[in-house]
Structures are given as structure tokens and as C-alpha cells.
C-alpha positions, -999 to 999 in steps of 0.1 A, spaced: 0 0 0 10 33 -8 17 56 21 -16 72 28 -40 82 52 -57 62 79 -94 63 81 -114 45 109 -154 42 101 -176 39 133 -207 17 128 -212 -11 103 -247 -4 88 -253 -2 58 -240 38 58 -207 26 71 -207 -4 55 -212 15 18 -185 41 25 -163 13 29 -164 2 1 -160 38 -19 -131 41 1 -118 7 -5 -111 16 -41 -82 31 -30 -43 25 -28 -30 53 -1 -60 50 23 -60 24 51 -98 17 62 -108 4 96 -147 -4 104 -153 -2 140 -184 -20 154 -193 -26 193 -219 -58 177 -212 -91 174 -218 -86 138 -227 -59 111 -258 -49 105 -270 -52 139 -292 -19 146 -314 4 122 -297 -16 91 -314 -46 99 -350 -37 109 -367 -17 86 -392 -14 54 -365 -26 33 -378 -1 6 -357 17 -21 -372 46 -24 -376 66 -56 -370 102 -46 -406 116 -46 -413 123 -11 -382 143 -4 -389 178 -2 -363 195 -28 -368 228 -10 -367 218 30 -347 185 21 -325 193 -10 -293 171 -3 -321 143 9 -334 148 -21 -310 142 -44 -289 113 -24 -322 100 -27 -331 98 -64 -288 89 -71 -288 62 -43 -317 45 -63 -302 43 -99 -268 30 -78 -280 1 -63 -294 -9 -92 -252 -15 -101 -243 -25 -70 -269 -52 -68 -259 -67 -99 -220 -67 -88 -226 -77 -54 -255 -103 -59 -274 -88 -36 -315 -96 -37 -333 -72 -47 -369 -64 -69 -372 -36 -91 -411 -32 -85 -429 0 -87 -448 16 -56 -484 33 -51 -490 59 -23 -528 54 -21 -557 77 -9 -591 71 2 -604 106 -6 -610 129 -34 -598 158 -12 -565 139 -9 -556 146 -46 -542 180 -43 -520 164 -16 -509 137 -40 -502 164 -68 -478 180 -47 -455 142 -46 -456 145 -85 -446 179 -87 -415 169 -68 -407 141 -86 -407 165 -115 -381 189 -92 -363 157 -86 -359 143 -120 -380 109 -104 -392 92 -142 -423 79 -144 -445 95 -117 -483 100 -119 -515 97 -106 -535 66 -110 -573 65 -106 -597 34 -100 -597 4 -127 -564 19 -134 -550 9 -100 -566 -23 -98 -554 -36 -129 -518 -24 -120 -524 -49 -84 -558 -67 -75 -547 -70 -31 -556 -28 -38 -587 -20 -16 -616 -9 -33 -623 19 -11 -592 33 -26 -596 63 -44 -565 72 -65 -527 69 -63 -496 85 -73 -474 60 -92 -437 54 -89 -416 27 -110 -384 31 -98 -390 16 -62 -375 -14 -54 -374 -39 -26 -339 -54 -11 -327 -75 12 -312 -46 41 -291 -72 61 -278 -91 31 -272 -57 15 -247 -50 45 -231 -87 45 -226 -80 12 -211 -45 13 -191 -55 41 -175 -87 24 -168 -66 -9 -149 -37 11 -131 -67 30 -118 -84 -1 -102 -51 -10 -81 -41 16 -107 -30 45 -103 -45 80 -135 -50 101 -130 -49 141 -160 -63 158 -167 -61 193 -151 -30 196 -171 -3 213 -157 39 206 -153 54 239 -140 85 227 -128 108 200 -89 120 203 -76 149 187 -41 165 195 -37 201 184 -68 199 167 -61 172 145 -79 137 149 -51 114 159 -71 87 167 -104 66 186 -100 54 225 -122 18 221 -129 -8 248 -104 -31 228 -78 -3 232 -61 32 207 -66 28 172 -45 53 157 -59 68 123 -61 102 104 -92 106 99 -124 94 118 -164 87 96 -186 90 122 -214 67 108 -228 54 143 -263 55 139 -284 60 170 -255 70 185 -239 92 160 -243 123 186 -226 110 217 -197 102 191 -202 135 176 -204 150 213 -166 128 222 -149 149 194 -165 186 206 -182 187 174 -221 200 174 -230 197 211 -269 209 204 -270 178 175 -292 149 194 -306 117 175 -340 110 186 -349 74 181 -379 66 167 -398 32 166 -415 11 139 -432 -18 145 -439 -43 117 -457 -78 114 -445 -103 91 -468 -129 78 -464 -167 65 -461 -170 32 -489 -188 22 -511 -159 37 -530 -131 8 -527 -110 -4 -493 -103 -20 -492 -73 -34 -469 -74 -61 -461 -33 -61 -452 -14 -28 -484 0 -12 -485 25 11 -509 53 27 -499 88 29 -471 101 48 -473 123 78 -450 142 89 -432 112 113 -433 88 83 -438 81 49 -467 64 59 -477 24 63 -467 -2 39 -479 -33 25 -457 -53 3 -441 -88 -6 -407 -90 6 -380 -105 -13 -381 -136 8 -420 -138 -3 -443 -129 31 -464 -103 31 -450 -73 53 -469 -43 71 -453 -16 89 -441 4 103 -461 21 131 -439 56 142 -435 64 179 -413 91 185 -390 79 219 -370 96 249 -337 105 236 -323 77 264 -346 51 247 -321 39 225 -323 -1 230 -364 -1 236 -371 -23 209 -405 -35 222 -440 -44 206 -472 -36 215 -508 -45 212 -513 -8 199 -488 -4 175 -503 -43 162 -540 -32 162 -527 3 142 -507 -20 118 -538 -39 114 -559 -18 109 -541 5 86 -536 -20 60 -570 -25 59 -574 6 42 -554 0 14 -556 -35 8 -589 -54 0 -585 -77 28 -560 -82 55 -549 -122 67 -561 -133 98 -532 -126 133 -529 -162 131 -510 -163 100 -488 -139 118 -447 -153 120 -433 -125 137 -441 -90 153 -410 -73 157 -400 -29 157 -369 -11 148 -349 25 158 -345 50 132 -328 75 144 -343 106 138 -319 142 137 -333 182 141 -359 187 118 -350 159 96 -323 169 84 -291 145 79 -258 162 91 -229 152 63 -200 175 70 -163 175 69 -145 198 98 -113 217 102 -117 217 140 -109 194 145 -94 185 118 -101 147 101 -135 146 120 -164 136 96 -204 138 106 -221 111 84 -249 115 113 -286 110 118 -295 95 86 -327 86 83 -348 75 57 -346 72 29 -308 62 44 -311 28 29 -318 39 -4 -292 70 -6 -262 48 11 -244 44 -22 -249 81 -30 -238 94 8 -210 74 2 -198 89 -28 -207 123 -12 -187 114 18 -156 104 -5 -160 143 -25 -163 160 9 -130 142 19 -110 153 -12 -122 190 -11 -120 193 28 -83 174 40 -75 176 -5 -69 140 -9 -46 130 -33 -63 94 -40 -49 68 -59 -68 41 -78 -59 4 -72 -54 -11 -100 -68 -47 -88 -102 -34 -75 -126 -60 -71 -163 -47 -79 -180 -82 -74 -188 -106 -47 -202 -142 -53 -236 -146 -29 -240 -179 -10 -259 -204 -33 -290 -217 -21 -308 -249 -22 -340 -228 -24 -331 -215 -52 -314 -248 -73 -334 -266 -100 -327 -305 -99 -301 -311 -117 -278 -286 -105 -289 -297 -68 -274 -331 -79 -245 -320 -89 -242 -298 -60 -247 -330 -38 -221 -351 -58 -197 -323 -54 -204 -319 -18 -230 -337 2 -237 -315 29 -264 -293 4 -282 -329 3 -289 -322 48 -316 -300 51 -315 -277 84 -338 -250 82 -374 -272 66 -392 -240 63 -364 -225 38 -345 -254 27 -316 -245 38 -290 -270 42 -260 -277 63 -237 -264 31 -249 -230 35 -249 -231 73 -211 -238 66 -203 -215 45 -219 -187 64 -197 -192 93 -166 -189 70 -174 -160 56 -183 -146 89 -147 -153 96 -134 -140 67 -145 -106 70 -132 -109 110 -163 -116 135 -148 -126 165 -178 -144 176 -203 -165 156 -237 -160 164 -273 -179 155 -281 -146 142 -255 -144 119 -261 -175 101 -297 -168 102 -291 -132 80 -265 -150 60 -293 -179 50 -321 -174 56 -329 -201 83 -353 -194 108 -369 -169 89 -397 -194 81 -431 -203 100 -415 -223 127 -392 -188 137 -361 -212 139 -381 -236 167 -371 -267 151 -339 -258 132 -324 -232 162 -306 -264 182 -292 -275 148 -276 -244 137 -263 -237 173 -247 -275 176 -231 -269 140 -214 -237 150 -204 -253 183 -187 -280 161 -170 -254 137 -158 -230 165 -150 -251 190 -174 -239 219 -202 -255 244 -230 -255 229 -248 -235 255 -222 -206 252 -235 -202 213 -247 -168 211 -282 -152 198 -301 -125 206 -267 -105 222 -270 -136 246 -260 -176 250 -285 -200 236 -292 -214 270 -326 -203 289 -320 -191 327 -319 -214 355 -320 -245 329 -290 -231 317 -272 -227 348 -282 -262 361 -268 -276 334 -237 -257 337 -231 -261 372 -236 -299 372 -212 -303 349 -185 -282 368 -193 -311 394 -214 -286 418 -244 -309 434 -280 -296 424 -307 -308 451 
């Protein structure tokens, strides 16, 4: 490597995780990705609508750099999907409204889509709409329709960034929690962590939730607070209806862009999110309620023609997004001191503008510090995905099997996944440097437990095969931020074998 600059990234989402890989393209920079999780992906990344958005519900005159990160983040993934094999649906979306008086509302989304250069956008009335997707509710009135939303995979899209910026150069340090910012005649000279000083040049502050206490450690914007917000979604089998095949939604509000019903990527009908603005110290409350269930419920209900019964219902779970002053993202580059970079309080459309905030964050750090950055030559753009049984006709399933057995041992029934891709999750979770294997990861990575069953049957099979490939006790497998074992059963069983009699 060229001599360079160090840069140390804290949080790996999928805003770290996609400036890492901008930055990996490069000879004379030396990239660190700090993360206090077992694993990336762990926080907002992972729990949310998993929509890319087109760029017609960003204000262009209260919102302009939202704006446009939006609309350029959108036409990037649809490269970076294709290098990174990342899932992902190119699917068209309908903000629908149940009254007439609501059209002057939805005139004002096309009018900035027009500002926005978003293709495509238009209102929709009646047969119109229910040609374009039967699950629409008749009640519906109109809608203003957008073809350039998509649908992706959040978590895989982080694996994926993550593994690309790895490959080239990056180093990923899990488990490592910033304690503090360190500057030394007002130049960043490096990040106190709980794993130790990591010396570096340059510090991306991309921390999520807690992008202002980092913020705060380096004297940089002390009235700049992330409020988190909640989102609760349900998650239904997949043999429940409808399906929509287009992103629905109602109409935003000012909190949210409004409730959406759609078909994930994985194939279950999703609704959410719910938006519940929390106590700046709720950072971690990640509960559900009967409320935000019945509002889920019964928002859908307005927009599609019928809504499966709760027991079809696989899992209720909410999210944090963390929610900055008045909306508005803070993406700066400072002299004082000097090497500090905001990449703070990014919330949606985040997931969809992560590409372009990347490539943002990589102009701001050439005009600010006037990096003089060097191309490698042997840049690798792609990244193979994990191949999946699920997704294997016959005879390349058989030649899969004669090649290596293990995709012939099924795990995860609900998915098909097999013991193969259980395998090679764990590897790869090495490969990129998590200290510590988790159920979860494997779970993101493959899919299993994601089916009816929530893992009940194949959870003891994935733990025992990661307790074989790493070498632990089975009860010390993690998931959840916490060992497999349950309580006092797990402590029984611990104690007894230490030798310590249980009456």
C-alpha cells in the first residue's frame, strides 16, 4: 500500500458499510470499520421497510441534499446489486388515498418528482389501479405512481457491502465499542475503544443511534441529538394473501412516509411500520405492543382489500430509526478538528441514498483534507452470494450434492436451507473478521429461521453446527446479544457439569 491516510469508520450499517467500500477503491488509504456488535448490520440496518425509495417524497426545497442522495442512491444500487449479488426487486410503488380531497396532496409528490428528476411518476385512478395490483382495496380512491421503487434484502445488502470492502483491503473490528474521540492540536489522531487506541487520520462517524454522543466525544455540534424513533412491523407466513406485487402505502405524515404493504424479497407479506417518537435515552427499547399491532392492522386494511387473519402472523418485531433536528441529515467534513467527519442521523430514505452518501462522503473528503487518491489497480467490484438450495433446479442440486454432500442435509425445513450453507456462512463470517459467531449471523447470512416455525425446530441445529466449527459449548453459542441457554436451565446444566451438586 501506498503511504496514505488512515481512516477509521464507526458503525457497520449499511451507511458505514457502503463508505467502505467507496473508500476501499483506494491505494493510499488504510480503512478500519469499527463495530461494538457481534456482527454488522445489527441496529437500524437490519430492521426496517426494506424499501428503495424513488425520490418523490423528499422535499427539494426543506430536504435538497435528501433529495437528491435519494433519487442517485436508487439508480446505484441498481449497479451494486448486480456486482454484489445482492436480492433485490425492481417493483414499482403506489401511495394510495381514500379521498378525493386527498388529490391535491398527491399532486404535490408529482410535482416533486418533477423537481427531482423521479421518471415515471403519476396519478392513477380506480380500474387503473386495480389492474396495476388486485390486493388494492376498493375503497381506494387514486394513487400516485412510482416505478423506480424497489425492494432489497437490508441485512444481506450490508453482509454484502461488508464482504466486498473486505476483499479489498478493508479491515473489520468487531466487538469493539468507541469510547472517545482523540484529537491532538486539533487534528484527529485517533479513537479510544474498549479493545484499546486505534491510531488513524481521519475518523467517519457513521454510528447510527448514537452518531451524537460520538459527535459530542470529538467537541463537534454539542446541540446535534438523535431521537430514536420506533416502527413496528408484522410479518406474515407466506402462504397468507394478499401479495401485493407493487409497494403500497398510505400517505405520509409528517413522522413517516406512511404504512406499507408489500411482498418482501423472501415472499411474506409485510406491514409496517407504526412511528413512535421515543425519549432520547430510549435507545435499546425495541418492544412491541398491542397498539402499534392493532394500528398495523388496521391500517392496511385501508389500502388492501383484505388483510390475513393474526394467526397467520410469523413475527411482530419494531426497529430504531434515528431521527436528527428537523430531519435533516448532518454530512460535513471539519477543520476543527481537523479529520473529523459527521455522516450523522441519517434517516430514511438512508437505505436507499447509502451508495450516493458514500460517494458524497468520498467528494467532501477530497475538497475538505485535499486528498490526493490513488486508484488500485486490482479493484474488485463483485462478490459471489452464497448459493442456495431454495433456489437450485434438480439437476444442479445433484450436482451440488455429488460435489459436496452436505447441500443434500436440510436444516432449516421452512427454507431449505442445508447444512452447506450453514457452513459457508460461518466462514465468511470469519473471513470478513467476526470474532464471535452467532445464531443470528447464520440466520441473516441464510435465511434459516426466517420461516413459520421462527427457527423452533432448526435453532438447536444451527447452534450444535457452530459449536462444532468453533469449538465452543453448545450453550455458550450466542443469539439474541446472549447464550442459547434459557435461565436457570442453563445454569443447572452448567453447574452440574462443573461437578457442583444440584438438590
Amino acid at each position: 500500500m501506498a503511504a496514505g491516510r488512515r481512516v477509521a469508520i464507526i458503525g457497520a450499517g449499511i451507511i458505514g458499510a457502503a463508505i467502505a467500500r467507496v473508500l476501499s477503491r483506494f491505494e493510499n488509504l488504510q480503512v478500519y470499520i469499527l463495530e461494538e456488535n457481534y456482527d454488522v448490520g445489527g441496529s437500524a440496518s437490519r430492521a426496517n421497510s426494506s424499501v428503495i425509495h424513488p425520490g418523490h417524497e423528499e422535499d427539494p426545497d426543506n430536504q435538497p441534499l435528501r433529495a437528491r442522495l435519494c433519487v442517485e442512491g436508487n439508480a446505484l444500487w441498481r449497479r451494486w446489486c448486480e456486482e454484489l449479488e445482492i436480492p433485490v426487486k425492481w417493483v414499482g410503488e403506489l401511495m394510495l388515498f381514500e379521498r378525493n380531497e386527498d388529490e391535491k396532496e398527491a399532486e404535490k409528490y408529482v410535482e416533486w418528482a418533477r423537481r427531482n428528476n423521479v421518471a415515471g411518476v403519476r396519478i392513477l385512478y380506480g380500474e387503473d389501479l386495480f389492474k396495476m395490483d388486485s390486493s388494492i382495496s376498493r375503497n381506494v380512491k387514486g394513487g400516485v405512481y412510482a416505478p423506480t421503487a424497489g425492494l432489497i434484502s437490508p441485512f444481506e445488502a450490508v453482509v454484502a457491502l461488508v464482504e466486498n470492502a473486505v476483499d479489498n483491503g478493508v479491515r473489520l473490528l468487531t466487538e469493539t465499542r468507541v469510547k472517545r474521540i482523540i484529537a491532538r492540536n486539533n487534528n484527529i489522531v485517533g479513537v479510544e475503544t474498549s479493545t484499546g487506541f486505534i491510531e488513524t487520520d481521519i475518523v467517519i462517524n457513521a454510528a447510527g443511534l448514537n452518531a451524537d454522543q460520538v459527535s459530542h466525544s470529538a467537541g463537534v455540534e454539542p446541540w446535534f441529538r438523535i431521537k430514536p424513533r420506533k416502527g413496528e412491523y408484522v410479518i406474515f407466513d407466506k402462504d397468507a394473501e394478499p401479495k401485493p406485487s407493487l409497494v403500497l402505502h398510505t400517505m405520509p405524515t409528517p413522522i413517516t412516509k406512511g404504512v406499507y404493504a408489500l411482498t418482501t424479497i423472501h415472499g411474506n407479506l409485510m406491514i409496517g411500520p407504526t412511528a413512535e417518537d421515543l425519549p432520547y435515552e430510549s435507545k435499546i427499547d425495541t418492544s412491541t405492543s398491542l397498539k402499534g399491532l392493532n394500528q398495523l392492522v388496521k391500517e392496511a386494511g385501508r389500502i388492501l382489500r383484505r388483510t390475513p387473519p393474526r394467526s397467520k402472523i410469523i413475527k411482530f418485531f419494531a426497529g430504531l430509526r434515528p431521527e436528527p433536528p428537523d430531519g435533516k441529515w448532518l454530512i460535513k467534513a471539519y477543520s476543527q478538528p481537523y479529520g473529523f467527519v459527521n455522516v450523522a442521523g441519517i434517516r430514511s430514505p438512508g437505505l436507499t441514498a447509502a451508495p450516493a452518501i458514500a460517494n458524497y462522503v468520498l467528494s467532501l473528503l477530497r475538497e475538505t483534507y485535499g486528498l490526493r487518491l490513488i486508484e488500485k489497480k486490482g479493484w474488485k467490484p463483485s462478490r459471489r452470494r452464497i448459493s442456495t438450495v431454495n433456489e437450485m433446479d434438480y439437476s444442479t442440486l445433484d450436482k451440488r450434492i455429488s460435489e459436496n454432500p452436505d447441500y443434500g442435509e436440510i436444516i432449516c425445513f421452512c427454507n431449505n436451507v442445508s447444512r452447506a450453507e450453514v457452513s459457508e456462512a460461518v466462514e465468511r463470517m470469519r473471513a470478513i473478521g467476526v470474532k464471535t459467531i452467532t445464531f443470528d449471523g447464520v440466520k441473516l447470512r441464510t435465511t434459516a429461521g426466517f420461516g413459520k416455525c421462527q427457527a423452533s425446530r432448526c435453532r438447536i441445529r444451527i447452534a450444535l453446527l457452530i459449536s462444532e466449527a468453533v469449538g465452543i459449548p453448545l450453550h455458550s453459542v450466542i443469539m439474541k446479544k446472549s447464550s442459547i441457554g434459557i435461565g436457570g436451565i442453563k445454569t443447572l446444566w452448567i453447574e452440574s457439569k462443573e461437578g457442583v451438586k444440584n438438590d
